[in-house]
C-alpha positions in Angstrom: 19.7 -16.0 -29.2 21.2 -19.4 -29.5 21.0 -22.2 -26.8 24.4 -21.3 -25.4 23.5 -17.8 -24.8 20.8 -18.5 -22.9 22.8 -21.3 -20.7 24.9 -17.6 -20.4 22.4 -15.5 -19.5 20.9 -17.8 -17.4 23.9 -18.5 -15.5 24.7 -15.0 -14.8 21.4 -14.2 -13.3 21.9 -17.2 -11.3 24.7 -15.7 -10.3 24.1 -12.3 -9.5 20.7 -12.9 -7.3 22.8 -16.0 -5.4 20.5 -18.6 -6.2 21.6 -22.5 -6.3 19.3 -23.3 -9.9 17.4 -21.1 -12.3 14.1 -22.4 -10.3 16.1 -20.8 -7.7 16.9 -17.7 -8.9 12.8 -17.3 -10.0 11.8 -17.7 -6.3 14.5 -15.2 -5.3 13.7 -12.5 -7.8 9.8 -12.8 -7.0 11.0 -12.4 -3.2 13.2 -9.3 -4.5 10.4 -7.9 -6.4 12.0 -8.2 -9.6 9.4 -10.4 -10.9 5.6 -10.7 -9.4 4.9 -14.1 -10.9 2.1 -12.9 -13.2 2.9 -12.0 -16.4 3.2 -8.1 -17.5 0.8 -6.9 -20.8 1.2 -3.7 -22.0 -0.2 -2.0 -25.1 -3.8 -3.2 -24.8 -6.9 -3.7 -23.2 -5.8 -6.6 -20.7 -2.9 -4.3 -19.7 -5.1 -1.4 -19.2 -7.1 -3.5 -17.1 -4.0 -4.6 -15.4 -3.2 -1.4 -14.2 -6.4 -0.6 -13.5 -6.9 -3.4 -11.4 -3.7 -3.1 -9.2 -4.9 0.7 -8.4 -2.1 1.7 -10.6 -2.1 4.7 -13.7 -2.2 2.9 -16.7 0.9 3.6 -18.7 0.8 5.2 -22.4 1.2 2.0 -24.4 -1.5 0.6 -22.5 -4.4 4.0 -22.6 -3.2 3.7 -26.1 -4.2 0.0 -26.7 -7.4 0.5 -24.6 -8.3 3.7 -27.4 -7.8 0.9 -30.0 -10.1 -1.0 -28.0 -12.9 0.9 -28.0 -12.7 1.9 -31.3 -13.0 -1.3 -32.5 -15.7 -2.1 -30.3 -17.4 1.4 -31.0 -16.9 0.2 -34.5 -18.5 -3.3 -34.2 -21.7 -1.8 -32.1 -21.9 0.7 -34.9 -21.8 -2.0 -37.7 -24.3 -4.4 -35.5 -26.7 -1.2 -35.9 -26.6 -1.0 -39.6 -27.0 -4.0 -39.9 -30.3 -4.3 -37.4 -31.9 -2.1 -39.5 
């Protein structure tokens, strides 16, 4: 995107939700539940966790990162073995 689009984008949101700013427009999505004010991971461990925390079913991106997970760490206790011995 280039600068101006942004401005654009910016503006229309600004305009749509009937805020006075962009700081504006944060505070009323937030209120709207558009936003939450913390930021969203999907697709690994932290989102898994996430999801997990807020008594939520973890989405398929997110079971899927958290299988990459513990293979990896299945992985590194396997290698820490080997290597022990």
């Amino acid at each position: 995107m280039t600068p101006k689009g942004v401005t654009a984008t910016v503006n229309r949101a600004v305009a749509k939700l009937g805020a006075r700013n962009a700081p504006h427009a944060v505070l009323l999505a937030c209120q709207y539940g558009v936003l939450d004010g913390r930021p969203q991971r999907h697709g690994d461990h932290a989102g898994f966790a996430a999801h997990r925390y807020r008594g939520e079913e973890p989405c398929e991106a997110c079971w899927e990162g958290e299988r990459a997970y513990r293979r990896e760490r299945r992985a590194a206790r396997k290698a820490g073995q080997i290597n022990a011995a």
